[in-house]
N, C-alpha and C positions, 0 to 999 in steps of 0.2 A: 471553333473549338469542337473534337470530338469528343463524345463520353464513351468510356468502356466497364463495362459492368466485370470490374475480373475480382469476382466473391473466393476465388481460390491460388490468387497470385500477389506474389508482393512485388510492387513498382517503384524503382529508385532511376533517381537520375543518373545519366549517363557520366562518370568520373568524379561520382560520389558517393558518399554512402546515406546521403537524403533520402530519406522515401517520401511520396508526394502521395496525399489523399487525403481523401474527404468522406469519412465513412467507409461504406463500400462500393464505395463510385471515384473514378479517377476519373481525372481532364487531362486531355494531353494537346497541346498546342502546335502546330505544324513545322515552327522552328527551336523545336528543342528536342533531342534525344534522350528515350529514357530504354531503360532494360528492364526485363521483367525473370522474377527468381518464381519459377511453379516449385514442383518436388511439395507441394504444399501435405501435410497428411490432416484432413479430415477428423476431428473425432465427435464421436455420434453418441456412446457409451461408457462407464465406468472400465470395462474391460481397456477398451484402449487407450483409457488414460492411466492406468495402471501398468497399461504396458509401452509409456516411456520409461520406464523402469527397464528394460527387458535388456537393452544392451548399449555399452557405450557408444552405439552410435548412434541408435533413439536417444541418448540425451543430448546429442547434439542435433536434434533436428527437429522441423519449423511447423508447430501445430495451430488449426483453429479447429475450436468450438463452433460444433453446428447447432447445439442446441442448449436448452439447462440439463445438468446432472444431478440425479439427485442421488448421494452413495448411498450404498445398502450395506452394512458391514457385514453380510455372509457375502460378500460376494469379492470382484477382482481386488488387488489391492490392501483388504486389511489384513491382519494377522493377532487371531484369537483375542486378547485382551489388551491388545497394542494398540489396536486401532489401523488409521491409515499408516503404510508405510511411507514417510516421504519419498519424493521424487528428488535424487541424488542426492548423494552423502559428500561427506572428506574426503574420498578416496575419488570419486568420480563424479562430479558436480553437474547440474543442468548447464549446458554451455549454447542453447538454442535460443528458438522465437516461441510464445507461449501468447494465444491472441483468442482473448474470451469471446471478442466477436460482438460483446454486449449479450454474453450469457452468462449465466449462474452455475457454481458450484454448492449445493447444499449438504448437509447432515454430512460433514466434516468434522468426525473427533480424532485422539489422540491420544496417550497415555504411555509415556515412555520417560519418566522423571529421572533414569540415569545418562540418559541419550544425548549428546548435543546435535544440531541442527535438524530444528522442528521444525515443520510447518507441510504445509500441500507440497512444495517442493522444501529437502532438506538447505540443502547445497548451491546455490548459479554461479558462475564464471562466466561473464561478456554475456548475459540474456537478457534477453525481451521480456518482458510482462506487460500487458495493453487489454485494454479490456473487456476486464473479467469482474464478478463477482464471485466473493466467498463467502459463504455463510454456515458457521460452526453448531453443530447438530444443539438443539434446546437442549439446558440440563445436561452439557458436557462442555467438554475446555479443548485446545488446545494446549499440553504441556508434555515438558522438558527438561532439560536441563539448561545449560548454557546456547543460545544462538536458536533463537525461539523468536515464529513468527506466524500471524495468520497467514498469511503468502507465501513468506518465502524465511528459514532459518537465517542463512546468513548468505551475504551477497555482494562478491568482486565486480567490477568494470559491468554492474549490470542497471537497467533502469525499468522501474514501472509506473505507468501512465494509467490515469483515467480508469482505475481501479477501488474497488471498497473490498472491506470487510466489517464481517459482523460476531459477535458473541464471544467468550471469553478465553485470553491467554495467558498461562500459567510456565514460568523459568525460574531459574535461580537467578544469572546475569545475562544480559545479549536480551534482552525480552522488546518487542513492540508490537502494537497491533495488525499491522501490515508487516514489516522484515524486524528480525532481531538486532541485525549487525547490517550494515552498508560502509562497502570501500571502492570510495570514485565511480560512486553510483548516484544516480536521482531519483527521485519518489516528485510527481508532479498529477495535480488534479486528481488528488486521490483520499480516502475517509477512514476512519474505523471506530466501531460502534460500542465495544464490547470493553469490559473493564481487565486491565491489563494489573497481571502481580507476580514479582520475582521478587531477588533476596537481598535488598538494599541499594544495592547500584546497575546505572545503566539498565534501566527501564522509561519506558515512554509509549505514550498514547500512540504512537506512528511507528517510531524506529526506537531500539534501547541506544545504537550508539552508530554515530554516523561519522565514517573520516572521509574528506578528502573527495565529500559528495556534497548535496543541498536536498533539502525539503521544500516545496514551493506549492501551491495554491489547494492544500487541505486541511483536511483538521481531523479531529478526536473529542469523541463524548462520555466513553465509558471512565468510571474512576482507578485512579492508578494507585498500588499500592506497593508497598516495600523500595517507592523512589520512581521517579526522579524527574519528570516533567511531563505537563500535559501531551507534548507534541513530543519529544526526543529527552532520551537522560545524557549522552555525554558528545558535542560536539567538536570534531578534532579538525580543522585547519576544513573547514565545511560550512555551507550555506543556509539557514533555516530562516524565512522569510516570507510573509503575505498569506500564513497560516492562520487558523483561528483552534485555540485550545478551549471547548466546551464543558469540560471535563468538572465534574459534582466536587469532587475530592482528589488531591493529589496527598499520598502520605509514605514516610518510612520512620523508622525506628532511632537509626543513626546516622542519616543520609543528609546533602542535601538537597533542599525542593525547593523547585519552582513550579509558575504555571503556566512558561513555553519550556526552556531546557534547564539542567542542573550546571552542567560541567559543560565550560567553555575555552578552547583553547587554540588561539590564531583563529580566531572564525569570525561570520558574520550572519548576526543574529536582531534581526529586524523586521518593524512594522509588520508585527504578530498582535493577534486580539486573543483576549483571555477573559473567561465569564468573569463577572462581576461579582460573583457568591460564591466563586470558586473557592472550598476549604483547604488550608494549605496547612499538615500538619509533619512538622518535624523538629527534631533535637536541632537543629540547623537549618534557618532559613534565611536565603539570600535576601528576603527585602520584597518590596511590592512598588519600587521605583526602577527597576532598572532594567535593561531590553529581557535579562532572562523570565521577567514577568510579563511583558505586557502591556498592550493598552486596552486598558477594561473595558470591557461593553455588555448590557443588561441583555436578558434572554430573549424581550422583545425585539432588541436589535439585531440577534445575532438568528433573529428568524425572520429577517429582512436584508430583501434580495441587494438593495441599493449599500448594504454593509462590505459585501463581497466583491460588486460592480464595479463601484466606483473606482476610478484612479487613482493611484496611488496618494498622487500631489495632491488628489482631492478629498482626502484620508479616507480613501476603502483600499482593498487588496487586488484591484485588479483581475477580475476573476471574469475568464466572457462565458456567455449565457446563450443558449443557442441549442441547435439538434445537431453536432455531428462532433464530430474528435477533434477540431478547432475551438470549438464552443460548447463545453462539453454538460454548463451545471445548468441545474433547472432551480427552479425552489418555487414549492405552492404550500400554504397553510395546512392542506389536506393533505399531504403525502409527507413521509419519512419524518412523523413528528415537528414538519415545520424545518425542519435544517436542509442544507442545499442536497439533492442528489446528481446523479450521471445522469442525462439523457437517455440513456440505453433501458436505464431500469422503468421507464413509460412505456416499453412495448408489451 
């Protein structure tokens, strides 16, 4: 077996569209063909991530993070009291590869409450998200209007991996802590920290409303407000499964709540853990028996690794534990309050 260190190429097997690695080190074995995509662009500064913005054909194209960023809002990117401008809109969506690399974006705000699709990126079409960290500036939000997310607003045929986010996001509908809205999309190995609140429906600790996609191996802490479930509010012919909702408080007004998802329809919605003190307040609530709830588990459990490890059949979620983008979660008593993190975030 040889190793090839390619920190700046993506490697797919030949007559697919698998990509094979292990970090940033591939193995390639002497009877198999693989092809390698460079065109990779680099980015180093807030300027050049501001300027995937610049023309429709940077949003179509294949970036990694070399380092953390931490934004300055006098500089690339925001606009006076706006804040960051997202990365593609409605009109012109992010339609690339977007690879944190196992770096951080920090001091991320936002303020465009008539606007829809929010987040670091507004808009994706068919993209990559793999990871990254996000972390929304102390003492600001991410908000918007409709299709509001700390990643990513709202998002087609796209998938993010091995991703977190942290601090708080504010919508009317479409709200989660990671994407707003997902269509025939996945969210896998991924967290968010921060309390999520919009305006009665389709809101969720992860995703507000997910069709025709799945949610699998994360969870959510922060408290949800104005609806609808710890991990996702409305799942439509989608998969939500082997997550754990942490979450203090789930509540809305007229809505209903649960403490995995609210609204279920043609889906599949299973062996999810849900805290045990989890407050659940609403005009409407579906019950504390049935998958949209949960299997309960106390905070000590849910700050214990063998919760997550274990096999399914062996009632945990299945979650592997390890240093690289196969194995991606850690969890020590000393770090991230005790709940699981990425790998990434130990360097």
């Amino acid at each position: 077996m040889t190793d090839l260190n390619l920190s700046a190429t993506e490697l797919y097997r030949a007559g697919s569209a698998e990509k094979v690695e292990t970090d940033a080190l591939y193995h390639i074995t002497g009877d198999t063909n693989f092809y390698a995509i460079a065109n990779i662009t680099e980015i180093t500064t807030q300027a050049g991530l501001a300027d995937i913005n610049a023309t429709a054909a940077a949003l179509d194209g294949n970036y990694t993070l070399l380092k953390d960023i931490a934004l300055d809002e006098t500089g690339a990117g925001f606009e006076d009291t706006y804040g960051w401008k997202p990365i593609g809109d409605s009109s012109d969506p992010f339609t690339g590869i977007f690879n944190g690399n196992g770096h951080k974006i920090t001091g991320l705000w936002i303020y465009r409450p008539s606007e829809d699709f929010v987040g670091l990126f507004g808009r994706a079409s068919s993209a990559v998200f793999k990871n990254i960290g996000v972390e929304i500036a102390n003492g600001k939000e991410v908000k918007g209007n409709d299709y509001v997310g700390g990643i990513v607003g709202g998002a087609m045929y796209s998938t993010i991996t091995n991703s977190y986010t942290t601090g708080d996001v504010n919508g009317t509908r479409y709200v989660g802590g990671i994407a707003g809205y997902t269509n025939y999309g996945t969210i896998t190995n991924s967290s968010a920290t921060g309390n999520i609140s919009g305006g009665d429906y389709y809101i969720g600790g992860i995703v507000g409303y997910v069709a025709n996609g799945s949610i699998t191996n994360s969870y959510a802490t922060g408290n949800i407000s104005g609806g609808d479930g710890g991990i996702a509010g409305m799942v439509y012919y989608g998969t939500v499964t082997n997550n754990a909702a942490i979450n203090q408080q789930v509540s809305a007004s007229s809505d209903f709540v649960n403490r995995i998802v609210s609204y279920i329809n043609s889906s599949t919605v299973s062996n999810n853990f849900a805290l045990d003190t989890m407050t659940v307040n609403s005009a409407i609530y579906n019950g504390a028996t049935n998958e949209r709830n949960g299997t309960s588990k106390t905070m000590p459990e849910l700050k214990t690794q063998s919760t997550y490890s274990s096999q399914v059949d062996g009632g945990g979620l299945g979650w592997k534990f390890g240093n690289d983008v196969l194995n991606p979660w850690k969890i020590d008593a000393n770090k991230n309050n005790g709940y699981p993190y990425l790998y990434y975030q130990d360097r």
